[in-house]
FIKOLZA-1660 file (N, C-alpha, C; in steps of 0.1 Angstrom, whole numbers, plus 5000, padded with zeros to 4 digits):
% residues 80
   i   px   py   pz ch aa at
   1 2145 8023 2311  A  X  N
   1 2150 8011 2315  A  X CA
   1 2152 8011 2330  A  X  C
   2 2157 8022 2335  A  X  N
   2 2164 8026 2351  A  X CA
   2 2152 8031 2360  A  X  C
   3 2142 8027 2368  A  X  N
   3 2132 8038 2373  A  X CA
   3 2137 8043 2390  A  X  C
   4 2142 8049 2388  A  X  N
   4 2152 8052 2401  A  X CA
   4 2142 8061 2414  A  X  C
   5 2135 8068 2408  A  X  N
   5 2126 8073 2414  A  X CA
   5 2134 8089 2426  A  X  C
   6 2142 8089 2415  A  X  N
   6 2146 8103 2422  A  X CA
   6 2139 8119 2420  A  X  C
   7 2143 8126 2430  A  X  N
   7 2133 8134 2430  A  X CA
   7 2139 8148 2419  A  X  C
   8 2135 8158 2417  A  X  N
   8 2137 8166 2408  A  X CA
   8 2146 8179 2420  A  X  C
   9 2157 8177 2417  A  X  N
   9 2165 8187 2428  A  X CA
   9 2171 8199 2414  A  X  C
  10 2168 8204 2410  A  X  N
  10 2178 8210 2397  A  X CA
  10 2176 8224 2410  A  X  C
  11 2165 8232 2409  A  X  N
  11 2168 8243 2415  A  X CA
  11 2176 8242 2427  A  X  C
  12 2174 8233 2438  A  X  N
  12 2185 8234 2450  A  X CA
  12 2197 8234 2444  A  X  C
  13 2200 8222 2436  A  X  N
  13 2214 8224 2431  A  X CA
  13 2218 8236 2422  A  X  C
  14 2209 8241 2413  A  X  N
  14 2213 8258 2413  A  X CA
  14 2219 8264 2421  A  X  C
  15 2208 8263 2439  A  X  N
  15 2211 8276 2444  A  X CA
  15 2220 8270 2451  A  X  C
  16 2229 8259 2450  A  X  N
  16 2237 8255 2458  A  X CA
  16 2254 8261 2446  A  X  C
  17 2250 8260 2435  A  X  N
  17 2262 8259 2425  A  X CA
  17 2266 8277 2428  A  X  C
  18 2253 8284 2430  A  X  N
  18 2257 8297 2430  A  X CA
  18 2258 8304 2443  A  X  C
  19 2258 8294 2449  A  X  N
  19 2262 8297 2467  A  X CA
  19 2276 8293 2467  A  X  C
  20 2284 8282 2460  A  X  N
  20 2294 8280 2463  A  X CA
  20 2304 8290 2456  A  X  C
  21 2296 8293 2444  A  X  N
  21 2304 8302 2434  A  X CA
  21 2306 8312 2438  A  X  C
  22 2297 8319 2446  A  X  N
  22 2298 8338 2450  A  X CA
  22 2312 8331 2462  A  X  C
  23 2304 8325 2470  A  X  N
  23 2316 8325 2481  A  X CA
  23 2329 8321 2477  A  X  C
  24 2335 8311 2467  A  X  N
  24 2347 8306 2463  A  X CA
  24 2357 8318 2454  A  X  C
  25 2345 8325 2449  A  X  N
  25 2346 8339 2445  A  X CA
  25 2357 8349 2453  A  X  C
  26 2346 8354 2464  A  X  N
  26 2351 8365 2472  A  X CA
  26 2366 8359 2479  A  X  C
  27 2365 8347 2487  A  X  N
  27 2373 8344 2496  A  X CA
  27 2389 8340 2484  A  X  C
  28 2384 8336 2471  A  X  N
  28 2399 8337 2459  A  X CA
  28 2406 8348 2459  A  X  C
  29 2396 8362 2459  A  X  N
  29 2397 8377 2457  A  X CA
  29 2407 8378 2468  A  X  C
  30 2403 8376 2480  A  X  N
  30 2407 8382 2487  A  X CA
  30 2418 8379 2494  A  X  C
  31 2422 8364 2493  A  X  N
  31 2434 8357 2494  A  X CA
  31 2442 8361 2484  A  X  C
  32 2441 8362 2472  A  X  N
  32 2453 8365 2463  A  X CA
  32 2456 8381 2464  A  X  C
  33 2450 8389 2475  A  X  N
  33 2447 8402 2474  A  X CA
  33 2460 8402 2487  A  X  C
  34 2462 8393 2492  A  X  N
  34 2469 8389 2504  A  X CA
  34 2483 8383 2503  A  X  C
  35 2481 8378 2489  A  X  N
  35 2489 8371 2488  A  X CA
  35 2494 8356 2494  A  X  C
  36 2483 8350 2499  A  X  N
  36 2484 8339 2507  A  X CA
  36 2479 8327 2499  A  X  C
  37 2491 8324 2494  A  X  N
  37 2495 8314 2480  A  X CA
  37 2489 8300 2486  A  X  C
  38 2490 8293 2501  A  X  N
  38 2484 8280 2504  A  X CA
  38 2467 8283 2500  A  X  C
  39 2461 8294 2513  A  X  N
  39 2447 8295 2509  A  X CA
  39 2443 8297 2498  A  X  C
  40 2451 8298 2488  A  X  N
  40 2441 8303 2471  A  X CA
  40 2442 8290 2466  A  X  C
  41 2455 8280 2466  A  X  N
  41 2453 8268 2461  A  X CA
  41 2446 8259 2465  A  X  C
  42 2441 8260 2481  A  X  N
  42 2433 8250 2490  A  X CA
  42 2417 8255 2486  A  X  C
  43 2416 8268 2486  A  X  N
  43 2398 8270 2481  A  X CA
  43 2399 8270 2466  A  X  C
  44 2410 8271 2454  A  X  N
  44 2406 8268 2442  A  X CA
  44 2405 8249 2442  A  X  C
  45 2412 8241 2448  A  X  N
  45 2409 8233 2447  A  X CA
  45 2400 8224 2454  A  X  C
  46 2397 8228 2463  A  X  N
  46 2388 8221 2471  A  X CA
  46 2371 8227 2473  A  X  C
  47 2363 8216 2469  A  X  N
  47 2350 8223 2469  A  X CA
  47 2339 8216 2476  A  X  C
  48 2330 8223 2484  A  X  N
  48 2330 8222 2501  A  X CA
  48 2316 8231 2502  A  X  C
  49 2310 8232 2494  A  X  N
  49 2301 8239 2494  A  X CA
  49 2303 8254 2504  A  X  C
  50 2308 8260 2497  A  X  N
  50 2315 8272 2504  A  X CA
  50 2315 8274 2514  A  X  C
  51 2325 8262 2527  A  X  N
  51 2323 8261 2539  A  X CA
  51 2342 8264 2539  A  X  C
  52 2350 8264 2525  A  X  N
  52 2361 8266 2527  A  X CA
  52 2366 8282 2524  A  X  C
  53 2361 8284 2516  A  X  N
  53 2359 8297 2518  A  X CA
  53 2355 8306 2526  A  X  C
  54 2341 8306 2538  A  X  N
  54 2337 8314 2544  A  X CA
  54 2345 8309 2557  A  X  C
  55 2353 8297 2560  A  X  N
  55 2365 8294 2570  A  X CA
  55 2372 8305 2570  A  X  C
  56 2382 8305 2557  A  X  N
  56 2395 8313 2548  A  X CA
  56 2388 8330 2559  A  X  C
  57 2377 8330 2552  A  X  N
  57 2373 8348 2551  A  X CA
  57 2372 8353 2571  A  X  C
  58 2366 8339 2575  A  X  N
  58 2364 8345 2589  A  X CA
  58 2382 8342 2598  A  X  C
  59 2381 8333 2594  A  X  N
  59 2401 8331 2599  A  X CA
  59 2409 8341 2599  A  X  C
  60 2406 8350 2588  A  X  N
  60 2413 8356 2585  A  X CA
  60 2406 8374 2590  A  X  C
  61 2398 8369 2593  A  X  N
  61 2393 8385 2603  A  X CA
  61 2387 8391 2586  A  X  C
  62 2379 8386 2578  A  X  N
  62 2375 8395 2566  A  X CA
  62 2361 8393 2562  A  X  C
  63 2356 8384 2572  A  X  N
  63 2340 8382 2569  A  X CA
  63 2332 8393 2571  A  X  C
  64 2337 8403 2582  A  X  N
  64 2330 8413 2587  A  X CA
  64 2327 8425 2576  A  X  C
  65 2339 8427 2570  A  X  N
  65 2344 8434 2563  A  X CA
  65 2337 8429 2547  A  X  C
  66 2336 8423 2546  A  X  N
  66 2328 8415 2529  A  X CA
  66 2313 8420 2528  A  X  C
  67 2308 8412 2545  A  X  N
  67 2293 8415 2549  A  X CA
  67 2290 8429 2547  A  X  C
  68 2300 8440 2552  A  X  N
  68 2298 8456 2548  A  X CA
  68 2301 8460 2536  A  X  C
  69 2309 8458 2528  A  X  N
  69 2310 8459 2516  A  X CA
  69 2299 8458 2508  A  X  C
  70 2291 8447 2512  A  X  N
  70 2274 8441 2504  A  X CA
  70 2266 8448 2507  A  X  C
  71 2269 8450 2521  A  X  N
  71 2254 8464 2526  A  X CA
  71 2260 8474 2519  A  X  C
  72 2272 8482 2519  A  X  N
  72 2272 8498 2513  A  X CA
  72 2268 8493 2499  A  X  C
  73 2269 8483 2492  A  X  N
  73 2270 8481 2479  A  X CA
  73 2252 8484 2474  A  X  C
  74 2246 8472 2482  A  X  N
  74 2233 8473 2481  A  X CA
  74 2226 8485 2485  A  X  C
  75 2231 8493 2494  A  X  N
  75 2223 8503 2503  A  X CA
  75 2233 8515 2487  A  X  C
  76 2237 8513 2483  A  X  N
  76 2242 8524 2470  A  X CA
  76 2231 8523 2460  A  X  C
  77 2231 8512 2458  A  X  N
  77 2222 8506 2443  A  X CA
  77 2209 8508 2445  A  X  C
  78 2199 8508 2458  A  X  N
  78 2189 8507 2462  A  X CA
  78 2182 8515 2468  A  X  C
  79 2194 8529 2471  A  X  N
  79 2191 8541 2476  A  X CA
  79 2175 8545 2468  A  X  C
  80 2169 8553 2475  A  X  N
  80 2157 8562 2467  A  X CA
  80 2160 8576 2472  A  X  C
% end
């Protein structure tokens, strides 16, 4: 009935659903790890394509610190 002529986006919005997810992820972790009861209820409820979260993480001096965690993690798993 509708011929809208939109284009086929499924995969961006994948890599977008699971871009927002790892980040809304870490930066929940790590605020409730802090105890910092406003930022866990402002990134659980607000979705921002993880621009609220990677704020939270670098505000708070922990972006550096996540980024190294992923390298020892990967550089563990991927060792030969």
């Amino acid at each position: 009935m509708f011929n809208w002529n939109i284009p086929n986006l499924g995969a961006g919005i994948f890599l977008l659903i699971i871009w927002e997810a790892f980040w809304k992820g870490v930066a929940l972790w790590k605020s409730a790890k802090r105890s910092d009861l406003v930022w866990f209820v402002a990134i659980f409820l607000i979705n921002f394509f993880g621009l609220i979260p990677l704020f939270y993480l670098w505000k708070t001096k922990q972006l550096k610190e996540v980024f190294q965690d992923f390298q020892d993690f990967y550089k563990s798993k991927f060792k030969q």
